[in-house]
C-alpha positions as CSV (number, residue, x, y, z in Angstrom):
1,X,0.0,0.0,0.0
2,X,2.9,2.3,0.8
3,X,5.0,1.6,-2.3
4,X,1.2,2.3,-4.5
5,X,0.9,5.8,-2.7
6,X,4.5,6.6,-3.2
7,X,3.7,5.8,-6.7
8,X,0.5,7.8,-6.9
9,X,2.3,10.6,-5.5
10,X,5.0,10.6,-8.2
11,X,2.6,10.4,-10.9
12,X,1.2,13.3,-9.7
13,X,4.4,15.3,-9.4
14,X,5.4,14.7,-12.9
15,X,2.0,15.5,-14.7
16,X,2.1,18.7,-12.3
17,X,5.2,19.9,-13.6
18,X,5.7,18.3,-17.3
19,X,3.2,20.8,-18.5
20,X,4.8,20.6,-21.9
21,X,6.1,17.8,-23.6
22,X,8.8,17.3,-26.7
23,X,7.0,14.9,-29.2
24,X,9.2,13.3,-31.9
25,X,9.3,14.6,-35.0
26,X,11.8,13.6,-37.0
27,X,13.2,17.0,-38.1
28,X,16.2,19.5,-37.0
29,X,14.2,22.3,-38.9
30,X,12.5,25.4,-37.9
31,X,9.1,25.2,-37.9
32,X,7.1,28.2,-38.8
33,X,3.3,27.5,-38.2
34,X,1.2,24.6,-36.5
35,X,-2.8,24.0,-36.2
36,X,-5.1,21.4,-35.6
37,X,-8.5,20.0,-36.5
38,X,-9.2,18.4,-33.7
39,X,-6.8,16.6,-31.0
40,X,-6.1,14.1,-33.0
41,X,-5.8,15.5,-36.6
42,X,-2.8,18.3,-36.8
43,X,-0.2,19.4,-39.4
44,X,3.1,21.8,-38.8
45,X,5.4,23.5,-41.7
46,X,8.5,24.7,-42.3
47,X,11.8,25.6,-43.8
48,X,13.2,23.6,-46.5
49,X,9.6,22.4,-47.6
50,X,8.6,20.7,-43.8
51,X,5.3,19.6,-43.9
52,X,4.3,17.2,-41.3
53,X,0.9,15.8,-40.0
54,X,-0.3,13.8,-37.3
55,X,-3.5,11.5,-36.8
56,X,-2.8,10.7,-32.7
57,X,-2.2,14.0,-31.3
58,X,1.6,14.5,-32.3
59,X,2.7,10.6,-31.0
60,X,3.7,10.3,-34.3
61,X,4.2,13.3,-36.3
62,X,5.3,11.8,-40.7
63,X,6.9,13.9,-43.7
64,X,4.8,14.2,-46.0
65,X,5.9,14.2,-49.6
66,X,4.3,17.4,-51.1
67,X,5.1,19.2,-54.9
68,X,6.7,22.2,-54.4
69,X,9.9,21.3,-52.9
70,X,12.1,22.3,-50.4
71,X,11.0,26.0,-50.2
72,X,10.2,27.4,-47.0
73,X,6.6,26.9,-46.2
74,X,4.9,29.1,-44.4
75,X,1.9,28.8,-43.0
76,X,-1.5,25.9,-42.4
77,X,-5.1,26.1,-42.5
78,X,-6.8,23.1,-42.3
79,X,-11.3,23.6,-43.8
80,X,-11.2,20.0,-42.7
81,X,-10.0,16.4,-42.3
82,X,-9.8,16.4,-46.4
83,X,-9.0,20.3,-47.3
84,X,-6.1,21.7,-46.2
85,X,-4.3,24.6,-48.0
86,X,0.0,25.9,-47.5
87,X,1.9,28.7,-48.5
88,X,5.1,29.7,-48.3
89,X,8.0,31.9,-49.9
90,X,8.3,32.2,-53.6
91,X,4.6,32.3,-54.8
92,X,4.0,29.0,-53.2
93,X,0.1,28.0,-53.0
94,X,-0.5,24.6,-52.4
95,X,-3.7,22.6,-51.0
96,X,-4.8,18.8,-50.6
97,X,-8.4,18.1,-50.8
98,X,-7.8,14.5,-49.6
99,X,-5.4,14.9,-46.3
100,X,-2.8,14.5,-47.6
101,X,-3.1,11.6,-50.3
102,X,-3.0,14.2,-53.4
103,X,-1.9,17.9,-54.0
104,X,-3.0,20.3,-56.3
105,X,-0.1,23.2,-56.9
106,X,-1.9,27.0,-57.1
107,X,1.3,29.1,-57.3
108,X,5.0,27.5,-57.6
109,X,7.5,29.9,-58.4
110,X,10.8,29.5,-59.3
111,X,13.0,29.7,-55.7
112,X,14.2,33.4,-54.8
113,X,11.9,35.2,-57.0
114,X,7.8,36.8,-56.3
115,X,5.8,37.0,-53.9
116,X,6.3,35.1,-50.5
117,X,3.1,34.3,-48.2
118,X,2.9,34.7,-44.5
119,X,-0.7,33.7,-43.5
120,X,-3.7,32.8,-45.0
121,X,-6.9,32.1,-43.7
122,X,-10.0,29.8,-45.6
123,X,-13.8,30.2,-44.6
124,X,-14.7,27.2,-46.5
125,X,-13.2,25.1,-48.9
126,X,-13.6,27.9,-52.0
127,X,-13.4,31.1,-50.1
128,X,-10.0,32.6,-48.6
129,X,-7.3,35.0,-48.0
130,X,-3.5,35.0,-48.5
131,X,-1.0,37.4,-47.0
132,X,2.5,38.4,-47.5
133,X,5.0,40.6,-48.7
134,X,4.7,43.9,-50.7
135,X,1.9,45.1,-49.5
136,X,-0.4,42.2,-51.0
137,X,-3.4,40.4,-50.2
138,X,-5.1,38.0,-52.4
139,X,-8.2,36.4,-52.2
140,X,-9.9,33.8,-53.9
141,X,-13.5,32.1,-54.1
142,X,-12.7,29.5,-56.2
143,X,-10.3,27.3,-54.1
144,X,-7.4,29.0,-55.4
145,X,-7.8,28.4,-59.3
146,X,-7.9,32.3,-59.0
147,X,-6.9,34.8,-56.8
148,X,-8.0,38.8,-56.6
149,X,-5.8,41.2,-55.2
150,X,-5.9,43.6,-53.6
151,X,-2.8,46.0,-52.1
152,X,-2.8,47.9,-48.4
153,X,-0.4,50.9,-47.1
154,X,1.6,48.5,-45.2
155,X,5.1,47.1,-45.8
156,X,5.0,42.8,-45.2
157,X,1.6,41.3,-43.4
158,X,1.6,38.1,-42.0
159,X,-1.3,36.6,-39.8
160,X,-4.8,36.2,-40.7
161,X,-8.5,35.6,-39.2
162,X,-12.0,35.8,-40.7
163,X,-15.1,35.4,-38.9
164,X,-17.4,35.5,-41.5
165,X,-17.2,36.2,-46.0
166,X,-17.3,39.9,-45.1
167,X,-15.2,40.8,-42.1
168,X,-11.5,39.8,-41.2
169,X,-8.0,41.2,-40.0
170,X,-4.4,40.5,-41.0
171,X,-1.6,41.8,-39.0
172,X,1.6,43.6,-40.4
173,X,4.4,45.6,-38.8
174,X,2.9,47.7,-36.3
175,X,-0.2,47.5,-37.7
176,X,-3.5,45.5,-37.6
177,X,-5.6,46.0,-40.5
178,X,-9.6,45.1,-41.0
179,X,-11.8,44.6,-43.5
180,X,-15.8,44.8,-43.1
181,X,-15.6,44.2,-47.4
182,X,-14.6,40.6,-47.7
183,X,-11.0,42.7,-48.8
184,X,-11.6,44.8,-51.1
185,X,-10.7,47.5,-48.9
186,X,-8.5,47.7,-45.3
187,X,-8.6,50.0,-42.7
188,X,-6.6,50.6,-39.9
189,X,-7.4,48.7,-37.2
190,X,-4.1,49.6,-35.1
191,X,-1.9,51.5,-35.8
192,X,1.6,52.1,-34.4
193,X,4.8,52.6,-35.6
194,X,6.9,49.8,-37.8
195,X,9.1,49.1,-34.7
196,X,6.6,46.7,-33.8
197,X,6.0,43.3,-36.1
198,X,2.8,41.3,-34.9
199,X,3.2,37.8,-36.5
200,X,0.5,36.4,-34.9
201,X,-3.2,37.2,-34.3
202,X,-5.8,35.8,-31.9
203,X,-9.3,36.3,-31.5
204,X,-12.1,34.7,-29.4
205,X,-15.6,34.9,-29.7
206,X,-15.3,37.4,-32.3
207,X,-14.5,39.9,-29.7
208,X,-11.4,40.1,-27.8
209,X,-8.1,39.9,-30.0
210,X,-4.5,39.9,-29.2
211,X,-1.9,40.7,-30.6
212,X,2.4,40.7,-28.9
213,X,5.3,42.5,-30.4
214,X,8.5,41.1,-32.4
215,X,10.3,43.9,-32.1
216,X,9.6,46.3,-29.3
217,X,7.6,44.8,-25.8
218,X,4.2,45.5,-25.4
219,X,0.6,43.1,-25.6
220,X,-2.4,45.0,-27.3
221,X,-5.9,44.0,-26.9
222,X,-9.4,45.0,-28.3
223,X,-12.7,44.0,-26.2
224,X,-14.5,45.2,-29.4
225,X,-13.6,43.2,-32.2
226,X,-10.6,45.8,-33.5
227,X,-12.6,48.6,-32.9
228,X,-9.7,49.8,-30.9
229,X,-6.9,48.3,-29.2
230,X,-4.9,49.0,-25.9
231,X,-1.8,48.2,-24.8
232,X,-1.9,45.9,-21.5
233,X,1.1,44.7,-20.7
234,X,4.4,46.9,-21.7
235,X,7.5,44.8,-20.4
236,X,10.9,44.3,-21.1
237,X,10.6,40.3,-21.0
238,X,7.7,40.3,-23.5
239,X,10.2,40.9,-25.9
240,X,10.5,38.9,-29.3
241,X,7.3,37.3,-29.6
242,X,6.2,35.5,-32.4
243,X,3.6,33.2,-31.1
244,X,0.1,33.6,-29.4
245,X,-2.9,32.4,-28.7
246,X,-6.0,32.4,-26.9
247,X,-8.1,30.1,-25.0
248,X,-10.8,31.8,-24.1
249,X,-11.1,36.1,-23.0
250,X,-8.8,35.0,-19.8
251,X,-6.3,32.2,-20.9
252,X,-3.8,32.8,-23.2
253,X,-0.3,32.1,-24.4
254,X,2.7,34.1,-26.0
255,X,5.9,32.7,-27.2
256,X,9.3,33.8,-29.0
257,X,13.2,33.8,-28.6
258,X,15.1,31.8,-25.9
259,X,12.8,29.7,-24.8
260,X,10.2,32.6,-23.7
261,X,6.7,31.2,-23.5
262,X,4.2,33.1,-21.1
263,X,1.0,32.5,-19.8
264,X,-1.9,34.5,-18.6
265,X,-5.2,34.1,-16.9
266,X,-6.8,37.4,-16.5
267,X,-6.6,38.6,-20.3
268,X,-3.2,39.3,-20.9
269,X,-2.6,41.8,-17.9
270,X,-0.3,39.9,-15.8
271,X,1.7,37.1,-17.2
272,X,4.0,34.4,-15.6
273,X,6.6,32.4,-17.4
274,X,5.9,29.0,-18.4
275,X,8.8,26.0,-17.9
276,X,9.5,24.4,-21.3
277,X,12.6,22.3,-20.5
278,X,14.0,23.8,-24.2
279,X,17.4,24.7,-25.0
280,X,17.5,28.5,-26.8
281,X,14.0,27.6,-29.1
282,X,12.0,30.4,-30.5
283,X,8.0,29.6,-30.1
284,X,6.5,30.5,-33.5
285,X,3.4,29.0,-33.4
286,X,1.1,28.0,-30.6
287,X,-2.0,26.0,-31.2
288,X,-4.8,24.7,-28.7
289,X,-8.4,22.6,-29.4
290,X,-9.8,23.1,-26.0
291,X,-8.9,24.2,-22.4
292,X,-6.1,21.8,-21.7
293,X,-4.6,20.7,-25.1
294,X,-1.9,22.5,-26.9
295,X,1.3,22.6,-29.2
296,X,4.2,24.9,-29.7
297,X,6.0,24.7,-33.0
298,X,9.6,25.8,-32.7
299,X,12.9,26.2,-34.3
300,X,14.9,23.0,-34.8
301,X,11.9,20.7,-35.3
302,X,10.8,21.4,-31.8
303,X,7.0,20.8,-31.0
304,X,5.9,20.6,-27.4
């Protein structure tokens, strides 16, 4: 009975403090975007044409042998377990429509030449947005055999969200910009100087939105849906973040260089560093399906 409890108790212990675990994935390199269906069904990308998906929560994470080669890829959104459309530098535009059996190639530029993508975002399987560099946003209702463009005042812009065919925001370099058109106009959302990149963009019930500095501290947040935006937390140690995300209007997760992943659980006023047992990472992405599961993508084919 004594040597159970002693058990029990260090059971316990570990799942107390091994909040995050490293899964296996088979790669040294730097992973740039992860999301997930559901907590089964996930897929991560990045550099030198990464592109790996799981079907048991990240146990096993396999390559998988897309077109476009070895180009960095940038970013994931998955309409469902079949859909699932990429981008990445060098007019890359990829989708499968059958998880992953197929691929159907939308844009494949030569390496080092046009337009790189950042972010994208899909309402459906037909309807979506890319972002990227020069100002550009394309959009396309036909699932990608076309795309629309449309340019904005903004140098690159990276991280997209729709809630609906009409209204959506993609962030850029001290900026957030919406649209209330479907894109074919942006306002200013925020707007602050460029010494500020926001790579990422979370929103929860299509109210509250975050968004955490690259270069330059600072956590903004709207309680209106980007109506305006106010800066919550100003700190020297939320510094270089690439990463966040949100649980729900309290929970909530930021991530970038040296191993700096935070946590919060009043809205992003107060944060408190979380322990990820890495060595020098930089959190790029950070994905979770409900109040307890999560991933981080990292650099060096880290995902926790």
């Amino acid at each position: 009975m004594k040597k159970l409890f002693t058990l029990l108790v260090m059971l316990v212990t570990l799942s107390v403090n091994a909040q995050w675990v490293q899964q296996y994935t088979g790669t040294t390199a730097n992973l740039y975007d992860i999301e997930f269906l559901n907590r089964y069904t996930g897929w991560s990308v990045g550099a030198g044409g990464t592109c790996l998906k799981t079907t048991n929560g990240g146990i096993n994470w396999v390559q998988m042998n897309h077109p476009v080669g070895t180009k960095p890829l940038r970013a994931v959104h998955i309409v469902d377990s079949n859909e699932v459309y990429f981008v990445g530098n060098f007019e890359t535009i990829f989708k499968t429509t059958n998880g992953g059996l197929n691929w159907v190639i939308l844009k494949n530029g030569p390496g080092g030449q046009g337009n790189s993508y950042f972010g994208l975002y899909f309402i459906n399987k037909d309807t979506g947005w890319v972002s990227g560099t020069y100002a550009k946003i394309s959009k396309t209702t036909n699932g990608g055999l076309t795309f629309d463009s449309t340019y904005i005042n903004a140098g690159y812009t990276y991280d997209m969200y729709f809630k609906d065919a009409y209204t959506g925001f993609v962030s850029s370099e001290g900026m957030v910009f919406k649209t209330t058109n479907g894109g074919s106009s942006w306002l200013y959302s925020l707007l602050l100087g460029t010494s500020r990149i926001f790579w990422k963009i979370s929103f929860v019930e299509n109210t509250y939105g975050w968004v955490a500095g690259y270069n330059g501290a600072g956590v903004y947040r709207t309680n209106n849906f980007g109506e305006n935006w106010s800066l919550i937390y100003d700190s020297a140690k939320i510094v270089g973040m690439f990463g966040v995300c949100f649980i729900n209007k309290d929970t909530g997760f930021v991530g970038g260089n040296v191993n700096k992943l935070y946590k919060t659980t009043d809205g992003g006023y107060n944060w408190a560093r979380e322990n990820t047992q890495t060595n020098l990472e930089t959190f790029e992405s950070i994905e979770f399906v409900n109040d307890t599961v999560g991933w981080i993508c990292s650099t060096t084919g880290v995902i926790l």
